[in-house]
N, C-alpha and C positions, 0 to 999 in steps of 0.2 A: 207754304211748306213750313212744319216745324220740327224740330229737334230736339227730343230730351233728353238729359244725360243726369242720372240718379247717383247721388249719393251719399256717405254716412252711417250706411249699415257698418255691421260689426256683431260681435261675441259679445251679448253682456248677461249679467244672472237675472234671475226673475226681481221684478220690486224694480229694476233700476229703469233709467231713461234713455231714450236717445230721440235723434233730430233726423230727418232726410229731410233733403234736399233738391230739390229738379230743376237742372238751368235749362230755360229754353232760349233757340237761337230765332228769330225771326220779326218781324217789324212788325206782323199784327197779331202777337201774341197777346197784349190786352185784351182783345175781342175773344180768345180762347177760353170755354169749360175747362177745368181742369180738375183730374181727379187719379184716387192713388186705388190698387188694387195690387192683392197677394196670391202668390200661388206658393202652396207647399206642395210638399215629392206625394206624388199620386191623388193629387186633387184638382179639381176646376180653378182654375182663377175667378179670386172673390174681389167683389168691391169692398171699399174700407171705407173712401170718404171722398166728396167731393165738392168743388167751391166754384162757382157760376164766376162771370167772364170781370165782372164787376166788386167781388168779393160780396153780394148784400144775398147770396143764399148757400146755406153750407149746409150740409146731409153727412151722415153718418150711418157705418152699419151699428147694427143692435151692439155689437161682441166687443165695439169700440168705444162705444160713446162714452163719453165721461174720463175715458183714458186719454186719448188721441184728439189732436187739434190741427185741423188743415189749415193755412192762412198764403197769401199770396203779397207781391210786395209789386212794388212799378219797376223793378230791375230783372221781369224777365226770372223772378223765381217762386218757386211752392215751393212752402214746406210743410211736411208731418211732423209734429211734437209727440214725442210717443213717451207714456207714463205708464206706471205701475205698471209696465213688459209682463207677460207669463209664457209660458212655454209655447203654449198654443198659437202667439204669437210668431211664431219662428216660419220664414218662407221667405221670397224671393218679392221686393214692395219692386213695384211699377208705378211709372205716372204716365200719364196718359193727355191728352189735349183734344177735344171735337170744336165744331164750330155751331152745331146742330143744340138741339135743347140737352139742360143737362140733365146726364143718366146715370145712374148705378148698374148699367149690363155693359161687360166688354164692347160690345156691338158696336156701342154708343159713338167710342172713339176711334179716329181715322189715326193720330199718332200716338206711339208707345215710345219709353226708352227701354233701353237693355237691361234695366233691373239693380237690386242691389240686395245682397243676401242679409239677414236679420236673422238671428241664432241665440235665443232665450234659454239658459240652462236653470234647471230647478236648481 
């Protein structure tokens, strides 16, 4: 069983930065995929980016790459490093944990956290 809990979102203007954050609680979260996914107001939840149980494979969606950096540490945290923000950016980031191969479709993952709002103004 694992637990995540997101945060770090926040109101910033387009161009600027910000960091999330996902502490997970559990003893074999090393072994854990881990990956971050958006939902804005009347859309699907999309994949953003995701980092294998080991950190040696990271994927990206198109809309992020070269912005956003996933990375994991030995304390039980991910993070998304988010750059050059735009509007379109603005939704609700999840992170997510499977133990199965890593995937870019919800499906993929058995735990979610409760989110964290992200709000890009032009």
């Amino acid at each position: 069983q694992v637990q995540l809990v997101e945060s770090g979102g926040g109101l910033v203007r387009s161009g600027d930065s910000l960091r999330l954050t996902c502490a997970a609680s559990g003893r074999t979260f090393s072994r854990y995929h881990m990956g971050w996914f958006r939902q804005a107001p009347g859309k699907e939840r999309e994949f953003v980016a995701r980092i294998s149980w080991s950190g040696g494979s990271i994927f990206y969606a198109d809309s992020v790459k070269g912005r956003f950096t996933i990375s994991r540490d030995n304390a039980n945290t991910v993070y998304l490093q988010m750059n050059s923000l735009k509007p379109e950016d603005t939704a609700v980031y999840y992170c997510a944990a499977n133990v199965g191969l890593p995937s870019v479709i919800p499906g993929g993952y058995a735990y979610w956290g409760q989110g964290t709002q992200v709000t890009v103004s032009s």
